[in-house]
C-alpha positions in Angstrom: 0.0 0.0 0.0 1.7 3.5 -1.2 2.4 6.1 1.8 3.3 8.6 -0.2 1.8 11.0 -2.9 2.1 14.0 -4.7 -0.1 16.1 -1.6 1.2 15.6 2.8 -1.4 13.7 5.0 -1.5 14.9 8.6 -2.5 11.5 9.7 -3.1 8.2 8.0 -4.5 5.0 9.6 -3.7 1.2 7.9 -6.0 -1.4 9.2 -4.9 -5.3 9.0 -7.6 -7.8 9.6 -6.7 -11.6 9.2 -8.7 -14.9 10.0 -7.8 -16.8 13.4 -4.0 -18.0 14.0 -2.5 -16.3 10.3 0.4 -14.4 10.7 1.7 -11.5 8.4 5.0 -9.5 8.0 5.2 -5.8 7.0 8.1 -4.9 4.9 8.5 -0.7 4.4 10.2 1.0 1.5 11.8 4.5 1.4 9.5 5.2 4.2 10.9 4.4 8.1 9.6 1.8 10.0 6.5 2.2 11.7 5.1 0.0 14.7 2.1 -2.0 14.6 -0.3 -2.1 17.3 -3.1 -4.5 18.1 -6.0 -3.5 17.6 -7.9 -6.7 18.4 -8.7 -10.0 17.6 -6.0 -10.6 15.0 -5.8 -7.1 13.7 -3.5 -4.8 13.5 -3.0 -0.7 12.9 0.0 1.7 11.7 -0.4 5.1 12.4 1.5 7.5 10.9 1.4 11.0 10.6 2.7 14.3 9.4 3.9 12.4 5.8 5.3 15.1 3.5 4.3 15.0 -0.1 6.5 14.6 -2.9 7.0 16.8 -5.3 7.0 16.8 -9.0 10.5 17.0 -10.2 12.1 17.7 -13.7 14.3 14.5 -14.6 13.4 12.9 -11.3 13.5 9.2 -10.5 10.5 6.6 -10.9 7.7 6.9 -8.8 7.6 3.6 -7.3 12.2 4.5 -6.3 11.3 7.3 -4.3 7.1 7.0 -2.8 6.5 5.1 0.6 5.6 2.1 0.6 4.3 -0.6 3.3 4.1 -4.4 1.7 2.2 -7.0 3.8 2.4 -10.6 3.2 0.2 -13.2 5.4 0.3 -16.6 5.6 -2.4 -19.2 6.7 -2.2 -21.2 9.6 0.7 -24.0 9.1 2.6 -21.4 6.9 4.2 -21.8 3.5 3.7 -25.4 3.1 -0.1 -25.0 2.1 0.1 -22.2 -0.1 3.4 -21.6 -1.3 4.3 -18.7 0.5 7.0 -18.0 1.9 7.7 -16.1 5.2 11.5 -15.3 4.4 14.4 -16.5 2.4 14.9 -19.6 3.9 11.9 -20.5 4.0 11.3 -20.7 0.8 15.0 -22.2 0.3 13.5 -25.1 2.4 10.6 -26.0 0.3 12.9 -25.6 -2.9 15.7 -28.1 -1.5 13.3 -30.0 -1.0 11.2 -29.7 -4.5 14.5 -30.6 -5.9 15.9 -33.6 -4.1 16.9 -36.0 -6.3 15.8 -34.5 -10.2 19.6 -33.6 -10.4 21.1 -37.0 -9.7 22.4 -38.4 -12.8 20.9 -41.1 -14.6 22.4 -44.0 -17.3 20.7 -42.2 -19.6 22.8 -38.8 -18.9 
């Protein structure tokens, strides 16, 4: 979800609402940190305020270089496993070891 446009927000609210026992992670670009808080039964909020537009520049970079940006990913309950998502890099180096055991081997034929 994009933090940042062209105008400045005094205050923004982000709402997460999941099903019972799924987890998420929250992944910010060009835009610091901001803490989550719960805001009940497996939901969350980010507040953040005072976010300064950005200005239209002659020769400036991409839009999607320079804006805020918060990226969410949620997994069911059990993870990765059922949906092929993966929570982080080894995670998903896990399944792919995994996926892979064995169709390298050589054969007679090779």
């Amino acid at each position: 979800m994009a933090i940042s446009n062209n105008d400045p927000v005094k205050d923004a609210k982000f709402t997460l609402q999941l099903p019972p026992s799924w987890e998420f992670t929250a992944i910010w670009r060009n835009h610091a940190e901001s803490k989550n808080t719960q805001a009940g039964n497996n939901q969350w909020q980010w507040v953040l305020s005072d976010v300064k537009g950005i200005r239209q520049e002659e020769n400036m970079p991409p839009w999607a270089g320079i804006a805020g940006e918060m990226i969410v990913n949620f997994f069911p309950p059990g993870g990765a496993a059922l949906d092929r998502s993966f929570k982080d890099w080894r995670q998903m180096g896990t399944w792919y070891t995994n996926l892979a055991q064995g169709r390298r081997d050589p054969t007679p034929e090779n």
